[in-house]
DRENBA-771144 format. One record per residue (C-alpha): residue number from 1; x, y, z. Coordinates in pm, whole numbers, always signed. Each point is the difference from the previous one (the first is absolute). Example, Ala and Ser with C-alpha at 12.3 -4.5 7.8 and 13.67 -1.06 7.14 Angstrom:
<rs>
1; +1230; -450; +780
2; +137; +344; -66
</rs>
This chain:
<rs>
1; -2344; -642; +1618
2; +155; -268; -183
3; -155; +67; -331
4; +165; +385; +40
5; +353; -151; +114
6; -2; -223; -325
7; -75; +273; -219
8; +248; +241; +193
9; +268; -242; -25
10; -43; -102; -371
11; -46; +398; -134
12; +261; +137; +204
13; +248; -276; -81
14; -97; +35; -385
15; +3; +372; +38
16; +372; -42; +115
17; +100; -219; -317
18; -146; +284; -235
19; +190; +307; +192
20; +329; -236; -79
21; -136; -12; -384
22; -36; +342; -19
23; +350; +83; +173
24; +181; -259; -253
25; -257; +208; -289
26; +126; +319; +127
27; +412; -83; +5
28; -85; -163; -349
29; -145; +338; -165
30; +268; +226; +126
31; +311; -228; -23
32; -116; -162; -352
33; -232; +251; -146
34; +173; +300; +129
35; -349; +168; +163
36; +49; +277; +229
37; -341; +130; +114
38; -92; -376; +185
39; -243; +236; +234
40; -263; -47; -321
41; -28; -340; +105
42; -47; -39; +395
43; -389; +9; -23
44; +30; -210; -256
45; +211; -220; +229
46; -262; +35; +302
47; -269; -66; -252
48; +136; -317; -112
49; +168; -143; +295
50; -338; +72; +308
51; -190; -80; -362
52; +184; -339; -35
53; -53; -122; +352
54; -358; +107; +38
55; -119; -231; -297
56; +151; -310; +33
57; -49; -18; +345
58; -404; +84; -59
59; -15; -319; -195
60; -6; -284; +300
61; -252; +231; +154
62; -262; -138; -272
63; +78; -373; +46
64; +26; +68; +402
65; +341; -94; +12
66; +113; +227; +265
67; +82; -179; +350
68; +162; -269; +163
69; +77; -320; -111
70; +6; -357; +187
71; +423; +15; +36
72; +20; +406; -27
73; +124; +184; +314
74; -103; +357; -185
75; -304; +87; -194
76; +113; +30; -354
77; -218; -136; -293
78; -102; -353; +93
79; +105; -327; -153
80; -336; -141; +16
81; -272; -3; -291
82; +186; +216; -282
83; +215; +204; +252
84; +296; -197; -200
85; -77; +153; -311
86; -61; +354; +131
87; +334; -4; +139
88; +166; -78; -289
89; -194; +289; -221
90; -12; +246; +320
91; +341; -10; +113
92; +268; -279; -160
93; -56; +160; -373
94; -23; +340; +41
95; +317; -52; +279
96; +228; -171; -159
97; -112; +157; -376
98; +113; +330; +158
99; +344; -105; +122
100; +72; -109; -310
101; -109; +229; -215
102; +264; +221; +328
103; +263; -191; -95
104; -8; +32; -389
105; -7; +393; +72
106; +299; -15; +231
107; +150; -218; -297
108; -29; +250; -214
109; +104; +280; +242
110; +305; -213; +80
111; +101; -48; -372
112; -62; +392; -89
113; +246; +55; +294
114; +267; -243; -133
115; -61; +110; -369
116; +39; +370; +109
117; +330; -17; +156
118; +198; -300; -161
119; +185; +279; -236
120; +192; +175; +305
121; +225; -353; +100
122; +30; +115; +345
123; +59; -246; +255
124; -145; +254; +290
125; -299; +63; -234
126; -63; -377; -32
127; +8; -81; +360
128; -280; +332; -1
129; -224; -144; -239
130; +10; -381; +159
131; -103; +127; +313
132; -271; +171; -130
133; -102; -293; -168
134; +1; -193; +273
135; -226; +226; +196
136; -272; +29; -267
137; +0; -371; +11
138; -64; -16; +403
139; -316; +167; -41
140; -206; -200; -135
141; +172; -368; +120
142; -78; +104; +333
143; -344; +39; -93
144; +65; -344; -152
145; +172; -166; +297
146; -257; +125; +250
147; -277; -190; -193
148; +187; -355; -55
149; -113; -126; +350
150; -378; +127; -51
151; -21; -140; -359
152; +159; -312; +97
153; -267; -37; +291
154; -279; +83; -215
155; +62; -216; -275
156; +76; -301; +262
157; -287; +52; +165
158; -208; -41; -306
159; +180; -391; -122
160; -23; -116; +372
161; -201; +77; +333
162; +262; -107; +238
163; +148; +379; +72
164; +351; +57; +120
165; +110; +184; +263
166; +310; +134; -152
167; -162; +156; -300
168; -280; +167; +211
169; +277; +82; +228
170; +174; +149; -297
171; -243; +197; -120
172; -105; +132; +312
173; +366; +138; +72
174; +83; +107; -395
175; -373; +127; -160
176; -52; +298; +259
177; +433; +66; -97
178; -119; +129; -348
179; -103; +402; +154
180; +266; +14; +189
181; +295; -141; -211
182; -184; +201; -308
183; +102; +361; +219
184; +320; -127; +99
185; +86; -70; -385
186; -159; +298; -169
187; +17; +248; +300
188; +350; -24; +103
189; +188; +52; -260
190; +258; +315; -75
191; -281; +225; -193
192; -242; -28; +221
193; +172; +49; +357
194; +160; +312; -264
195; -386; +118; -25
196; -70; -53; +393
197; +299; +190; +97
198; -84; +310; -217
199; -341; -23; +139
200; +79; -36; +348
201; +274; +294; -97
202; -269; +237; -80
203; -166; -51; +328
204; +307; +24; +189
205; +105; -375; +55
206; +294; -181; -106
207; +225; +310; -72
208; +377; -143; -156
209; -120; -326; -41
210; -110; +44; -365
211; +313; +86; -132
212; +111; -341; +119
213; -211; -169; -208
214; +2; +167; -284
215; +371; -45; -64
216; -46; -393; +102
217; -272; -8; -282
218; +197; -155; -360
219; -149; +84; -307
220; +13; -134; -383
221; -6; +285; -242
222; -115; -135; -375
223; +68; +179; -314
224; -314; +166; -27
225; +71; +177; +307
226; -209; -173; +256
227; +116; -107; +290
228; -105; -364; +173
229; +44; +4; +423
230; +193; -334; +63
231; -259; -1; +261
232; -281; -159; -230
233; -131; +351; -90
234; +5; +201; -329
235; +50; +391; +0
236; +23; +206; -318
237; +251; +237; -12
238; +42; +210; -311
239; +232; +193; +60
240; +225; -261; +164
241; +365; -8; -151
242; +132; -334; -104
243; +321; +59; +147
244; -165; -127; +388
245; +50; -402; -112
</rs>
């Protein structure tokens, strides 16, 4: 039972990072690169991300690293024998590897944005385009923040045996956060409650209320005629007239 909790929490956990990767991937090829069929790519995404998870956390099953350790309170991938060194190629590369490689892509998203509507000198644009900024940004720091406690745990618990409470305590209260906070910050915003009103509209639910949001919901037109949701999402619109900034 241990050995499967171990493995469940490392894959699952890894499997999350990957889906982030793949989100920051996706706003990257449709902001930057313009792409409008993205639904080419979601196997691809399941593929890579389940793919991802499944393989590095199959390596500490050969060296029998899977279970508890003498200061753990959770079975994870021991710190005994070379437990140490499977964590750090089963979880700490691959992990923080894939938020960065996140954050270059938001980066790059964030500077396409800026680039694309710097010629129009409105003040009410401007305002637009740093709050959509900021947003892209949130996505993966939270991912980021959520993991400081764990990784600072970890990595103390490898220089010195004496274990603190606070940083179990820490990442006992933060580490099961990352699910929850992760639908909060890419479920809730303006698009998608947009998509669960119309489909709660076509079964009868909601009636009125979509109208609401969809005049609430800003958008950033650029001069190629595609049109970026403040929200943190990118819709193509070609037939979108530049007079809506």
């Amino acid at each position: 039972m241990c050995y499967i909790q171990g493995f469940m929490m490392n894959a699952f956990s890894l499997a999350v990072m990957a889906w982030t990767l793949c989100i920051a991937f996706n706003l990257y090829m449709v902001v930057v690169k313009r792409a409008t069929n993205m639904e080419q790519y979601e196997r691809r995404y399941h593929f890579f991300s389940w793919g991802l998870a499944l393989l590095f956390s199959i390596i500490p099953h050969f060296t029998q690293s899977y279970g508890r350790g003498p200061h753990a309170y959770w079975c994870w991938i021991s710190s005994e024998g070379s437990g140490n060194i499977m964590r750090l190629i089963s979880w700490y590369i691959p992990l923080y590897s894939g938020i960065t490689a996140a954050m270059i892509l938001y980066i790059m998203v964030a500077h396409s944005i800026r680039s694309s509507t710097n010629t129009f000198h409105d003040p009410a644009l401007d305002k637009e385009v740093n709050l959509a900024v900021r947003k892209l940004f949130a996505y993966p720091l939270v991912f980021l923040i959520l993991w400081i406690f764990p990784t600072i745990n970890h990595l103390y618990d490898v220089v010195d045996e004496n274990e603190i409470f606070f940083l179990h305590l820490m990442q006992a209260l933060t580490e099961p956060l990352v699910g929850f906070i992760n639908a909060i910050v890419y479920g809730f915003d303006k698009g998608i409650k947009r998509s669960y009103v119309t489909l709660f509209q076509e079964h009868g639910f909601c009636l009125g209320v979509g109208k609401e949001w969809s005049e609430s919901s800003s958008s950033i037109v650029f001069s190629d005629d595609s049109q970026f949701d403040s929200s943190g999402l990118m819709e193509v619109s070609l037939d979108t007239d530049s007079s809506e900034i």
